[in-house]
N, C-alpha and C positions, 0 to 999 in steps of 0.2 A: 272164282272171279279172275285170276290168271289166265286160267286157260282161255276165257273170255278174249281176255286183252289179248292176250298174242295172236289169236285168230284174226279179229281187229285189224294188228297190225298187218300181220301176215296179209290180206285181203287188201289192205290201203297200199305195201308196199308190192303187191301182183298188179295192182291198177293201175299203177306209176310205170311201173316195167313195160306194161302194154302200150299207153298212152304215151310212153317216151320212145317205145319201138315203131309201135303201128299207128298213133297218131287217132284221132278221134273217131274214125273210124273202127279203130280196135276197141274202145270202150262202149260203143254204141252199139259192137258186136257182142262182148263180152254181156253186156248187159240184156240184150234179146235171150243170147242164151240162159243166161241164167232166167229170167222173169219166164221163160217159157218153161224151164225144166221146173221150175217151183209152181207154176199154175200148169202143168202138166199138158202145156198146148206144143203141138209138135208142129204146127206152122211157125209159131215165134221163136221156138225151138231151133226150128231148120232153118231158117231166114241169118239168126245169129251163126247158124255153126257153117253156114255158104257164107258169110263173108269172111269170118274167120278162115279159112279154107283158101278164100281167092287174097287173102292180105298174106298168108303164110306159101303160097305160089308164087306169087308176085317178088315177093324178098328175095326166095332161093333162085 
């Protein structure tokens, strides 16, 4: 159950990090990617990980 909870957190405080760097757009990416890599679809997949990609170009 620990290790539970810290993962938890650990995910709550990665999504704040994103959401306060990259703005909603970063969580709307974060979340394609993930929903895509967990249902194995590589259009949702690659949708999330191209924005991710142009919001992490954009910054630098």
């Amino acid at each position: 159950m620990p290790l539970a909870l810290f993962v938890a957190a650990l995910a709550i405080g990665f999504e704040q990090l994103v959401q306060w760097r990259y703005g909603p757009m970063g969580i709307i990416a974060i979340v394609a990617l993930t929903v895509g890599l967990k249902a194995r679809s590589t259009l949702i997949s690659g949708i999330g990980a191209v924005i991710l990609v142009m919001l992490l170009a954009q910054s630098g």
